[in-house]
C-alpha positions in Angstrom: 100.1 117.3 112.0 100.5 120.4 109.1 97.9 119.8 106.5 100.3 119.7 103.4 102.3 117.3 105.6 99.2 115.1 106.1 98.7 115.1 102.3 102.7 114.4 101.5 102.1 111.1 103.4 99.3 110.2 102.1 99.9 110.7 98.4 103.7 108.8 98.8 102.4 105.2 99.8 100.0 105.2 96.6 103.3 106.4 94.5 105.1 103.6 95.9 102.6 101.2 95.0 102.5 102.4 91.3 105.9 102.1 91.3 106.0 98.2 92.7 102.9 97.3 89.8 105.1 99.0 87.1 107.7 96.8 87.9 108.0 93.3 86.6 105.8 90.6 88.4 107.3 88.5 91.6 106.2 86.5 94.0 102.6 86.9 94.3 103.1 87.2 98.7 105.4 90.2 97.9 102.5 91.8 96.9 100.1 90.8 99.5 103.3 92.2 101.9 102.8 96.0 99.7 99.1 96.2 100.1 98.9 94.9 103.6 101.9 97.7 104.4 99.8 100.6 102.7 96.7 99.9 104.4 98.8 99.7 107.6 100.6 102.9 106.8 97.4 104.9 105.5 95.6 103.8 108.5 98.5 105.5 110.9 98.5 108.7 109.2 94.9 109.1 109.2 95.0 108.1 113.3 98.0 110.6 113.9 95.5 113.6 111.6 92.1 112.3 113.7 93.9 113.4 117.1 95.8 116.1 115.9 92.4 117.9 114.5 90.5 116.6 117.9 88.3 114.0 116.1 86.8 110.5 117.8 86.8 107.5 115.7 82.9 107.6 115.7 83.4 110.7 113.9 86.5 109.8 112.0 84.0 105.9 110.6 81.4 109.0 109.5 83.6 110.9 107.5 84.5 108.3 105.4 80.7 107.9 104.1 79.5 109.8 101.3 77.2 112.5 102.0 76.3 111.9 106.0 79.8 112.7 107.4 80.6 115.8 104.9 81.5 117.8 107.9 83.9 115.4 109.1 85.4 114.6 106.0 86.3 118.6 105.5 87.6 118.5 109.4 89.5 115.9 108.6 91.5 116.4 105.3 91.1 119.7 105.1 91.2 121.9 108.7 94.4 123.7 109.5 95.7 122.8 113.1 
């Protein structure tokens, strides 16, 4: 997956969800429906970017911690396949 293409899908779910909350308030399990669907989404995108860069989910787990997994977190989000 292109990098800017990685970052186009991951930006457009959380402008969809600003979206929803500037909207006027509905069913409250509408909502659960939104977040559970960006998490879902968010999590694909960052699956389909771990094995396009070559990355196992040991590493992937690391890269999401501060400090300890700087390597990975730069592989990640920002290496050009």
């Amino acid at each position: 997956m292109h990098r800017y293409l990685f970052w186009a899908l991951m930006i457009l779910p959380w402008l969809v969800l600003a979206l929803y909350l500037a909207r006027p308030k509905d069913d409250p399990r509408v909502t659960a429906f939104v977040l559970v669907s960006l998490v879902i989404h968010l999590g694909i995108i960052i699956n389909i970017r771990r094995k396009s860069v070559g990355m196992t989910v040991a590493e992937t787990f690391k890269a999401f911690v501060p400090f300890w997994g700087r390597k990975e977190y730069k592989r990640l989000y920002f290496h050009e396949v």
